[in-house]
C-alpha positions in Angstrom: -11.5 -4.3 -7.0 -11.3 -0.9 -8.4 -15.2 -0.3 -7.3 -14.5 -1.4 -4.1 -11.7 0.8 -3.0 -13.8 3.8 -4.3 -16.6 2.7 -2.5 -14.3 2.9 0.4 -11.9 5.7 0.5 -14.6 8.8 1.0 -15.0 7.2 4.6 -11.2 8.7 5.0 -10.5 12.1 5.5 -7.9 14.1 3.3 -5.1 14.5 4.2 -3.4 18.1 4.1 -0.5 18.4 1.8 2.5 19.6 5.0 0.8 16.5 6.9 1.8 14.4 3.5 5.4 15.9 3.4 5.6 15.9 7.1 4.7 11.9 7.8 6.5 10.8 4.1 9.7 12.2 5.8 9.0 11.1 9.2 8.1 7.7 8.3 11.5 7.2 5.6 13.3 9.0 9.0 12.1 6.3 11.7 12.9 3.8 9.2 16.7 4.4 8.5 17.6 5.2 12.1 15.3 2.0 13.3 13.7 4.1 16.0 10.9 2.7 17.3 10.2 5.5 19.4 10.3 8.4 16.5 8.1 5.3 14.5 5.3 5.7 18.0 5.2 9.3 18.0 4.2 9.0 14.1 1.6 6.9 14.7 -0.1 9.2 17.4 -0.6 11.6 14.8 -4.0 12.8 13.9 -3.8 11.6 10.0 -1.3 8.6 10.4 -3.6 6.0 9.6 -5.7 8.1 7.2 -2.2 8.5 5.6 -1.3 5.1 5.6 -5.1 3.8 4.2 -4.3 5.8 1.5 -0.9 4.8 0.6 -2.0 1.3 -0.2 -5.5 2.1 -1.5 -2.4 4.1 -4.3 -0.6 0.7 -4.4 -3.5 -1.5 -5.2 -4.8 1.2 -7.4 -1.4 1.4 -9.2 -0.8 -2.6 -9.2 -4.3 -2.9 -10.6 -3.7 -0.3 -13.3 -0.3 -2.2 -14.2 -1.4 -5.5 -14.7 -4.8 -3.9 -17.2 -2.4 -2.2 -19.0 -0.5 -5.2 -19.7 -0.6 -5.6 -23.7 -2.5 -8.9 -24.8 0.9 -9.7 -27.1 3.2 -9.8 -23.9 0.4 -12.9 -23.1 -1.7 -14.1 -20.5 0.9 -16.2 -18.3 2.4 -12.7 -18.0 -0.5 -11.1 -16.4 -1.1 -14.2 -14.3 2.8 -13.6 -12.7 1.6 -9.8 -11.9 -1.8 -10.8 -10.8 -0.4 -13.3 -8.0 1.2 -10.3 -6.4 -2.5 -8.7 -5.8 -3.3 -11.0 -2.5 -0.7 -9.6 -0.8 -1.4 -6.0 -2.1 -4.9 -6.6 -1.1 -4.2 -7.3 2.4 -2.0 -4.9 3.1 -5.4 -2.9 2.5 -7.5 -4.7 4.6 -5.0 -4.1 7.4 -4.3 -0.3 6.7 -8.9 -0.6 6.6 -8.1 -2.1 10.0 -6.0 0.0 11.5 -7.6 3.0 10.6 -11.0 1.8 12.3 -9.6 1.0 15.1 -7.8 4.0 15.8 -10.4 6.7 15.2 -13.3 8.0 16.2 -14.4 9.2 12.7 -16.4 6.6 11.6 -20.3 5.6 11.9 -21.2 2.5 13.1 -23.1 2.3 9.3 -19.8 3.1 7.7 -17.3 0.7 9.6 -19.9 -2.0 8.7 -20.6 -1.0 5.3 -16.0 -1.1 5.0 -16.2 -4.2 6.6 -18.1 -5.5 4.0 -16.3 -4.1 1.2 -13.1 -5.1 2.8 -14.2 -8.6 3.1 -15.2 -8.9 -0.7 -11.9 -7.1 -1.8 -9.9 -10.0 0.3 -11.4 -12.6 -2.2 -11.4 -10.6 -5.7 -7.8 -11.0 -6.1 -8.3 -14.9 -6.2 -11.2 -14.7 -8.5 -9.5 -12.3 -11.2 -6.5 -14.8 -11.3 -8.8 -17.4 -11.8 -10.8 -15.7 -14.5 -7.0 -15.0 -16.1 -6.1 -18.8 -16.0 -9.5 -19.7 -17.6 -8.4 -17.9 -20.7 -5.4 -19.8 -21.4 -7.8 -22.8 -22.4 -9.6 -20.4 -24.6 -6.5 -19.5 -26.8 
């Protein structure tokens, strides 16, 4: 999963530290006061979905980190528990992949096929891993 995310997130542009500060506040902002409007203005931003790709490429990064560093005495029905919550991680990075093709312009036609395939592998690792977990409860 790791491999694919990295095979990925050089199609996304960096994005400047003030932008980072900037949206982070924005987006907490828009939030708490429910405005959808202040929430739209965000969004037509020139990094907003760059920002947002990378936000959960961090979460499944950091989820993915958490359940490896699991230690082996805390037991595989523990990793299992933390493992079911990558699906959902895992989608929510498909659709930031989503969003972020279909709102820019940045992208070859060789690139936004090339994510499409990654994407589509990542949205069945998570299922596979969890499986590969569960096989190793026989084995103990």
């Amino acid at each position: 999963m790791l491999r694919v995310l990295d095979n990925i997130e050089p199609y996304v542009p960096f994005v400047p530290p003030e932008e980072v500060t900037y949206l982070d506040k924005e987006y907490a902002a828009a939030f708490k006061t429910g405005s959808l409007h202040r929430l739209g203005a965000l969004t037509q931003r020139p990094y907003y979905y760059a920002w947002q790709l990378h936000i959960q490429f961090a979460n499944a990064r950091a989820l993915i980190k958490e359940i490896d560093d699991i230690p082996e005495i805390v037991g595989i029905k523990m990793r299992i528990q933390m493992a079911s919550r990558l699906p959902f991680q895992m989608a929510n990075a498909r659709s930031a992949w989503d969003d972020y093709v279909w709102n820019t312009n940045a992208l070859t036609p060789e690139q936004i096929r090339h994510g499409a395939e990654e994407m589509t592998r990542l949205s069945g690792l998570p299922d596979f891993y969890i499986w590969c977990l569960a096989d190793l409860i026989d084995q103990k």
